[in-house]
Structures are given as C-alpha cells and as structure tokens.
ZAMARGU-4260 file (C-alpha; in steps of 0.2 Angstrom, whole numbers, plus 5000, padded with zeros to 4 digits):
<rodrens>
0) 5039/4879/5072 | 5053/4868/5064 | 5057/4869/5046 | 5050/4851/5042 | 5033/4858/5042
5) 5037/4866/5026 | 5026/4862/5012 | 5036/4850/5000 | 5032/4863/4984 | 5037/4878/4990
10) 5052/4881/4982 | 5044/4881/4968 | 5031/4893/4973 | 5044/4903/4981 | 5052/4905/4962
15) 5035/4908/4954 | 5031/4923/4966 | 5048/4930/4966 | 5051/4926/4948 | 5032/4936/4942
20) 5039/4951/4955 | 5057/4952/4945 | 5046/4952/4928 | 5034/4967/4934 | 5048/4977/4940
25) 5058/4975/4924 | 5045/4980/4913 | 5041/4994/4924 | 5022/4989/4928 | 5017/4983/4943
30) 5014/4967/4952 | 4999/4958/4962 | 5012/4947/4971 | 5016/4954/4988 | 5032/4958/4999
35) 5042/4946/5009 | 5031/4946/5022 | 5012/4953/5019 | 5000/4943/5010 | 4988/4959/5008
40) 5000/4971/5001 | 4990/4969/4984 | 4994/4982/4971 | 5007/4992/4966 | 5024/4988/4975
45) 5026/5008/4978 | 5010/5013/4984 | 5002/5001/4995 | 5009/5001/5011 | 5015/4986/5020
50) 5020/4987/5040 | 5034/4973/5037 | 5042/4981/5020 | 5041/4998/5020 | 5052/5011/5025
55) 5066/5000/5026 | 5081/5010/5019 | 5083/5028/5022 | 5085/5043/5008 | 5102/5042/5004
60) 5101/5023/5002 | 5089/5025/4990 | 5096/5039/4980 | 5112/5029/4978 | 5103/5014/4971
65) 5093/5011/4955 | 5075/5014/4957 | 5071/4992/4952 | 5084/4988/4965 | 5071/4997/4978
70) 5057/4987/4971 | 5062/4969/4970 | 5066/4971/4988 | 5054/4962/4995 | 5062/4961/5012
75) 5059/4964/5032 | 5073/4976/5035 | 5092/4981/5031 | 5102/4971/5035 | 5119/4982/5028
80) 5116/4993/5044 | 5119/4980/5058 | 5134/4971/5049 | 5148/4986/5053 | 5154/4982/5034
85) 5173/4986/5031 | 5184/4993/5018 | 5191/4977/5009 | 5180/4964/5016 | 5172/4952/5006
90) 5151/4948/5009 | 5138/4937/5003 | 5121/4943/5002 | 5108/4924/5006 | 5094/4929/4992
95) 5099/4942/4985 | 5084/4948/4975 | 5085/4962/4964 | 5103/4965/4972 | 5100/4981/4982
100) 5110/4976/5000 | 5123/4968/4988 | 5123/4985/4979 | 5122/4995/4997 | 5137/4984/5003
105) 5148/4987/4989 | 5150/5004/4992 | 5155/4999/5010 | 5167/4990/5006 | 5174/4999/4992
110) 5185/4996/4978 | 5198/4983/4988 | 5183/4971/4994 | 5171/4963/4985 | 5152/4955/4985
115) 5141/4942/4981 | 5124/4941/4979 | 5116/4922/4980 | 5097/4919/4970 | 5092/4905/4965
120) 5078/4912/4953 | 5084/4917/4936 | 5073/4931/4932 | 5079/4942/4950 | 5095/4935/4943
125) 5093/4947/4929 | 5085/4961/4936 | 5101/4962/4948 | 5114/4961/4935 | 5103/4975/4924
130) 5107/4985/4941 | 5124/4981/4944 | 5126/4988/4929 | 5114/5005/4931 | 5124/5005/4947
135) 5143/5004/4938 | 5148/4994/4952 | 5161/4982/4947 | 5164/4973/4964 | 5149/4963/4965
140) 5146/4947/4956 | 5128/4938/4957 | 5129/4918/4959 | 5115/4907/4955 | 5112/4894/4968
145) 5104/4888/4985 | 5107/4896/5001 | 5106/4878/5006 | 5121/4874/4994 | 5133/4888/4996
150) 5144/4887/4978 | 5159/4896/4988 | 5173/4889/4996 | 5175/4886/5016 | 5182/4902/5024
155) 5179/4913/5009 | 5168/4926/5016 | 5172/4939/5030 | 5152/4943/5033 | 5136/4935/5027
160) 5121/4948/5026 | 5101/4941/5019 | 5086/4949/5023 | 5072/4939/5025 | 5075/4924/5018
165) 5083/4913/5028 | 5063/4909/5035 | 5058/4904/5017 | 5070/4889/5018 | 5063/4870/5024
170) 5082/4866/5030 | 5087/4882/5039 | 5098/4870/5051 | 5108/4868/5035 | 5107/4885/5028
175) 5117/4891/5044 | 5129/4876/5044 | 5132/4882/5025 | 5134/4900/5031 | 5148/4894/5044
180) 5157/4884/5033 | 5160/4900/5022 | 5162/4912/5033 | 5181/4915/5038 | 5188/4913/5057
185) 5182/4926/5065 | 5168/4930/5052 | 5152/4939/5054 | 5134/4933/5054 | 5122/4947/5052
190) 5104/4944/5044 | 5088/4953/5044 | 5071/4939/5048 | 5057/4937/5055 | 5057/4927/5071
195) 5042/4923/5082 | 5040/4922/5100 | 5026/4910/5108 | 5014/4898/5099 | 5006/4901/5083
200) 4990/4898/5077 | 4988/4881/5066 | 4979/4893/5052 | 4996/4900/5051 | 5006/4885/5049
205) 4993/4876/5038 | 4994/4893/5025 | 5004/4891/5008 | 5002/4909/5001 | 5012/4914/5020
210) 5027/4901/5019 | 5031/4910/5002 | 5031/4927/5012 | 5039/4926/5030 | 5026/4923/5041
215) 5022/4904/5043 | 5039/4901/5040 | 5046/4908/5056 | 5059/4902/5066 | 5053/4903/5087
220) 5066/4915/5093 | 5077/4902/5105 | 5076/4888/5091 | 5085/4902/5078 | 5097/4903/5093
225) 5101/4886/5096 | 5101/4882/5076 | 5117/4894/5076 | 5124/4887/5091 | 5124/4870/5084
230) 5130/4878/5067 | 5145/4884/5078 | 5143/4901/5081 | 5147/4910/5096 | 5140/4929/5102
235) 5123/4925/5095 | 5110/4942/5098 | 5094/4944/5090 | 5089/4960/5093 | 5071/4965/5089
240) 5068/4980/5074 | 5048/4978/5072 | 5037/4968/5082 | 5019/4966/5074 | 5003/4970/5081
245) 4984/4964/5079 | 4982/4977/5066 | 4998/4974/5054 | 4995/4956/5058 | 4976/4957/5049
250) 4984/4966/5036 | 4997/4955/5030 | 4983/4940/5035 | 4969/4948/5026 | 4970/4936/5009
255) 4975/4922/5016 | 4962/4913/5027 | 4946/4919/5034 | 4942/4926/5054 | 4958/4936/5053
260) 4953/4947/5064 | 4952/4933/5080 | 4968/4927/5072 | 4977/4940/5072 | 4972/4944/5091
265) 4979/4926/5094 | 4995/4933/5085 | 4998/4950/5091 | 5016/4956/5096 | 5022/4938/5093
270) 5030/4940/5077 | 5043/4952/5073 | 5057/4959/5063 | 5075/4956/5069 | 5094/4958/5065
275) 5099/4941/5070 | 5120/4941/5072 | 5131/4927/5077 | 5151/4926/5073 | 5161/4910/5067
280) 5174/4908/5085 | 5194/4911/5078 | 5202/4895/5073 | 5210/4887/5091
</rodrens>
C-alpha cells in the first residue's frame, strides 16, 4: 500500500481527531475519538481497553510523567526503549502529541543534551508545553510543524524517535528523506509503527476513520525498508512488538465498516507493531 492512496483531506482530519483528544485531556473529561490505531476504543481514554495502545510504557515511566502526557498518547509502542538514548544527545520526537517520549527522553539524556518534540496541531501543542512545565523539564522545546517539513537544520539531530505516526503521512518517502537530512553522521533512526505484512483487504484501504488511526495507512514491511534505503540509511531492522490477531483486528474494525468479522479473518496476524531502526552511514 503506498502513501498515494491517501485520501487528499486527511490532514485535516488527522488535526480534528488529535486536536478534540488534546481538548478532552486538558479539561480532564474524556474523549470519543480513539487511539492511534483502534477505531473501537470508544469511551474513556483510561478504561477501554485497546490491543494496539495499551500498556505501552511501564510503572516507572508513568510515574515520572504527568498523568495528560499519558493520555494524549495515542500511540502503538515506546519508541524511547529501542533508541539506546545517550547523556548529551540531542532527539527529535516525529508527532509528538501530548510530549510524553519527548518528556521520557529528556531525562535520558539529561541536563547536557536536549529535545524536540515536532506537532503540527496547535491544541497538542499546548497540552505538551502545559506538561513540560508540570514536568520542570527545561531541555525540551516543542516545534510546530510537518514531519514532512522538518524546521531543523541538516545534521542537527543525533536520534529521531515518533511513535506511530510516520503511517499517518501521504509522503512517507519524504518524511524519511526529511529524517536523514537532520539526522547527524552516524545518527540513529529508531521509530515505533505499524507495518503490514501481505495484502489487505480494499475495505481497509477505502476507510477514512482508519487512515486517521494507523491502520489503512500501513506501510507493507519490505516497502518501509526500501523507503529508508532510498532515504540513505544503512542497518535497517524492523523488529516485530505486537502482531494483531482476528480478534484485536475486529476490535479496532468494529466502527468502521460492516462484516468485520470475515474482515478481520482476511487480516489476521498481518498487521503489527514494530520498532523500525535504520542509522544515517558516517560521512566518507
């Protein structure tokens, strides 16, 4: 499934849903839009349960982060424990959200390094410099902007880190040229997405409510792989976390198209979580 298949209006939709989620976490109530990737999960963002979402970051994460950080994560894993963060480094966080890998990194990296957290909608803009300053942590900065428009300068970063985003992108060819670009020699690549493996239903493709999770906009395994080898990047792994059966399929299918239990049968195991990691080769 290439990115062209993208409906034209998405990103709008994509900042209406995220934009209402930031809103009902701020004011404390909650919110009928789903998580990143389950069209079912309606409800409270805290009690229903969602098999792509939920239990993502463990105890000690969560203690050390406010509480709305935790709920306007709407992603598909933790991408802060694959990218072997350093002391000093600087990292940029691809649709940032609410700001909780942003806020999880900072402490990695500590007082010496610094991070930035990249959203293009102004309400989660917000709702993550609210937390930054609940959080007191004075190495992170929030940009607005595109993941498809980087506002950094080349060779700025040491590690780029998003968590399910990338797949909501209709020119994910660019987003990873723009990640190379910024990314220092030598520089680390290390995401949480969903990827898929083997045909998908048309269903699938044809739905709007799942390209605004990270469903229908899936990148097949071997075409996220060669997307960042014709970015530039070398050592590329992707390394399954989660991968979906029939049942968590018809859960996160369940309000978005009808016979979603012969769908998701057509589906099952073929989409899962991943940490996706490639690194930008040392200048010759």
């Amino acid at each position: 499934m290439t990115s062209s298949t993208m409906p034209a209006d998405v990103k709008q939709e994509v900042k209406d849903k995220y934009g209402r989620v930031a809103k009902a976490v701020a004011a404390g109530t909650t919110s009928d839009d789903a998580g990143c990737c389950s069209s079912a999960c309606s409800g409270s963002t805290t009690e229903s349960y969602d098999p792509i979402t939920s239990n993502l970051y463990d105890e000690g994460e969560q203690a050390g982060v406010p509480a709305e950080a935790l709920l306007a994560s709407l992603g598909c894993g933790n991408p802060t424990a694959p990218a072997q963060l350093n002391e000093g480094e600087t990292v940029l966080d691809l649709g940032s959200g609410g700001g909780i890998d942003v806020l999880l990194s900072a402490k990695r990296v500590g007082p010496t390094g610094k991070v930035y957290g990249l959203d293009m909608t102004d309400e989660m803009l917000a709702l993550a410099n609210e937390n930054k300053r609940r959080a007191g942590a004075e190495n992170v900065e929030f940009l607005k902007g595109e993941i498809e428009n980087i506002p950094l300068p080349d060779a700025s970063v040491d590690v780029i880190i998003s968590n399910c985003v990338i797949n909501l992108s209709a020119d994910k060819a660019r987003v990873l040229r723009e990640a190379f670009r910024v990314l220092k020699p030598g520089g680390r690549f290390a995401v949480s997405d969903v990827v898929v493996r083997g045909p998908v239903p048309a269903e699938v493709k044809r739905s709007m409510e799942l390209w605004i999770g990270c469903v229908a906009g899936a990148l097949q395994e071997s075409e996220y792989q060669a997307l960042l080898s014709a970015a530039g990047f070398e050592q590329i792994d992707v390394e399954p976390t989660r991968i979906y059966k029939a049942e968590d399929a018809a859960a996160f299918l369940a309000n978005a198209m009808q016979d979603v239990a012969v769908v998701a049968r057509e589906i099952d195991g073929k989409f899962l979580s991943a940490f996706v990691r490639a690194t930008k080769p040392l200048s010759k």
